[in-house]
N, C-alpha and C positions, 0 to 999 in steps of 0.2 A: 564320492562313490557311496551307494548304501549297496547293500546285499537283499536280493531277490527269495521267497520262500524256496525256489526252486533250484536244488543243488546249492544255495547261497551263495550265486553267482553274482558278483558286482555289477550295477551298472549305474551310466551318470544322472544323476541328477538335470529332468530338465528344467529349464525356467522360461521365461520371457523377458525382452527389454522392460518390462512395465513391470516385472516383478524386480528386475536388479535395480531400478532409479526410487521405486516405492523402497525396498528395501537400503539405501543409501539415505533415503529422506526420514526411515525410521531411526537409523543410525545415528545422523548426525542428531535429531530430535534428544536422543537418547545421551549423548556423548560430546558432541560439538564440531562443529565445519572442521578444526583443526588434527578434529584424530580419524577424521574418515582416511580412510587408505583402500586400495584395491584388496590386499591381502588383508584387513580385517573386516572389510565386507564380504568376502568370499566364504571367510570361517564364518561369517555372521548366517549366512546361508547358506552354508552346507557343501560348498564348493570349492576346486582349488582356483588361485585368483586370476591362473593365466582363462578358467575357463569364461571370466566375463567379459572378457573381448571375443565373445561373440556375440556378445549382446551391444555394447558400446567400445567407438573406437580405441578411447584412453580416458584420464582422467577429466577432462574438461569435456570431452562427449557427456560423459554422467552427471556432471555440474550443471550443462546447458539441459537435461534429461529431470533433472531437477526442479530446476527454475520452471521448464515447462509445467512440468505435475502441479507446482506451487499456483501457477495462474487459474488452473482450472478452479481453484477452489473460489475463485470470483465468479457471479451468477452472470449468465451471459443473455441475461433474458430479463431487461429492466421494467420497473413497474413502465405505464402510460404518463405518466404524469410525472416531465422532467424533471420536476422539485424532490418529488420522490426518490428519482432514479439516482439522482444526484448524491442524495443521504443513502441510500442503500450502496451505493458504490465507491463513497468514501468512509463507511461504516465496514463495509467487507473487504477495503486495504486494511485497516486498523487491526480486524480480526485480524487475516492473514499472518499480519506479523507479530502479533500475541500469540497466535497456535505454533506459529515457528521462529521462536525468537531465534535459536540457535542458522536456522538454513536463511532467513530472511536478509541477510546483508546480501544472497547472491542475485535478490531482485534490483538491485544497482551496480553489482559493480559485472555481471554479465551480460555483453553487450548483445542487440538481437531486434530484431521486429518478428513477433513471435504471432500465430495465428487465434489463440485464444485470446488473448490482452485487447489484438483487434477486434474479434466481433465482440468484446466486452465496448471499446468505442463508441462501432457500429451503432451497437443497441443504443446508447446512451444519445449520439448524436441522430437518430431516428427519431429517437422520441421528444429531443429537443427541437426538431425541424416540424414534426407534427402538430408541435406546439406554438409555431410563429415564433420560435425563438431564430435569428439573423445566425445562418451558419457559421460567419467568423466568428460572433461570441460563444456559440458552443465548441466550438475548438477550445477557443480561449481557457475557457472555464474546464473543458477536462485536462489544456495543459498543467493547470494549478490543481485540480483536486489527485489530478496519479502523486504528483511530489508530495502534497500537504498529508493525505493520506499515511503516505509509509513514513516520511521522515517524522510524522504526529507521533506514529508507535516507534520507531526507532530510538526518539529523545525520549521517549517517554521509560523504554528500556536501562537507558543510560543512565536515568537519575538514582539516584542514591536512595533507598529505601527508607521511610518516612520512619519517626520513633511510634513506637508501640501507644496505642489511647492508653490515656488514663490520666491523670488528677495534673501530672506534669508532663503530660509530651508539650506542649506547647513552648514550655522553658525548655526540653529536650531540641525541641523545633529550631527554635533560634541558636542554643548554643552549636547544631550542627553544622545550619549554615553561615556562623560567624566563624566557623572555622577553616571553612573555603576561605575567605577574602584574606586578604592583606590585613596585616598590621597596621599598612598606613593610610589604611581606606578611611575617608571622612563619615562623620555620622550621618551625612547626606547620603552617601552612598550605600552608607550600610543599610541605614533605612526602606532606598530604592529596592535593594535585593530581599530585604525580608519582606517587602510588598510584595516584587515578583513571584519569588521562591519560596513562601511561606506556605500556610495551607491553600488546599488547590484542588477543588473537584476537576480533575483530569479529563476525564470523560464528559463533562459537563462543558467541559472549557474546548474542546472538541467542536460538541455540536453547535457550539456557540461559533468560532469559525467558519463550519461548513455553510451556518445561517446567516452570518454575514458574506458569505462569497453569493449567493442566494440571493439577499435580499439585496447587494451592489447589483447583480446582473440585471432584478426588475427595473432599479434605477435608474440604469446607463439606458435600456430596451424601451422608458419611455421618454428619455428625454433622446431617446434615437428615432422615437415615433413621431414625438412633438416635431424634434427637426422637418423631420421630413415632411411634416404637416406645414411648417413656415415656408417651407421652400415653397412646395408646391398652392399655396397662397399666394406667394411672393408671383410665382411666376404666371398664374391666371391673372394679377392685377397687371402685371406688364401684358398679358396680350390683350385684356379688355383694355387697355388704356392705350394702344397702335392701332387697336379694330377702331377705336374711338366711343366705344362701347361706353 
């Protein structure tokens, strides 16, 4: 309720569904997936909490209302040039879940075929087909960049925060992640992990995957060319050789 200049008469507050899911996604931004509730989103905006069920059915309406808002922030309008679209579309998963670490587990675990995600697709497989890329491989390849994408940033949220520069994070470095392993890990193994786990341009190591899924795809598309080139070889020498040709 706010009060009116006029007699300072109450009345309610209106909103919109777009204004209660943006405000739930500033929330949880704010606070975290676990303390959202209806009744601290309601004080959050100025309302009582039975009033946002008229915006969303219950709490998983708002969840799914969420997730929606989340996708839109992918461009749904990819460059021409599938190589491109490709790095811009697993470059703007990555964001995604760096701008929302907090809301971003709900792009997996809420289930859905959602309308923006598709024409994000769409575009991407458009632009791959304009390009003689073979429709089953563009599938292919957007089934592997939606996962590599979010689960990229997700692990990357999960890791333990690096020690500070300076003269010794390096010694800092190692003593942290010797403190993960086992006691009774061999020096072979320790080795293995400070290779892995040791310093790591992140973002670097990134793009360095999306380039290898990239430059597998030209590979496989010409030696799917070449094929098709042997065949159809193979099979003008068998009719010149029944014509008697």
């Amino acid at each position: 309720m706010v009060a009116t200049a006029e007699g300072m008469k109450p009345h309610r507050r209106l909103l919109s569904r777009q204004q209660v899911v943006r405000g739930a996604l500033d929330y949880i931004d704010q606070y975290g997936l676990e303390a959202l509730s209806m009744h601290k989103l309601g004080a959050t905006l100025g309302v009582r909490a039975m009033s946002l069920y008229k915006y969303v059915a219950d709490k998983d309406d708002l969840l799914d209302g969420i997730v929606e808002l989340l996708w839109t922030e992918i461009p749904d309008r990819p460059p021409e040039d599938w190589r491109e679209a490709i790095r811009e579309l697993a470059g703007s998963l990555r964001d995604l879940v760096h701008n929302h670490p907090n809301a971003a587990p709900l792009l997996t675990s809420r289930q859905g075929l959602l309308e923006h995600p598709l024409r994000v697709c769409d575009g991407v497989l458009g632009a791959m087909r304009d390009s003689g890329v073979p429709e089953h491989c563009a599938a292919a390849l957007l089934r592997t960049v939606f996962p590599y994408g979010i689960g990229y940033a997700l692990a990357e949220l999960a890791l333990p925060a690096s020690p500070a520069s300076g003269p010794c994070s390096e010694i800092a470095l190692i003593r942290q992640i010797s403190s993960l392993l086992s006691g009774d890990a061999s020096d072979e193994l320790v080795r293995t992990a400070l290779l892995l786990c040791g310093e790591c341009d992140l973002p670097g190591q990134f793009q360095f995957g999306i380039e290898l899924m990239i430059r597998g795809l030209d590979s496989y598309m010409d030696g799917f060319v070449h094929g098709q080139l042997r065949t159809q070889a193979v099979a003008t020498e068998g009719t010149d050789y029944v014509s008697g040709q």
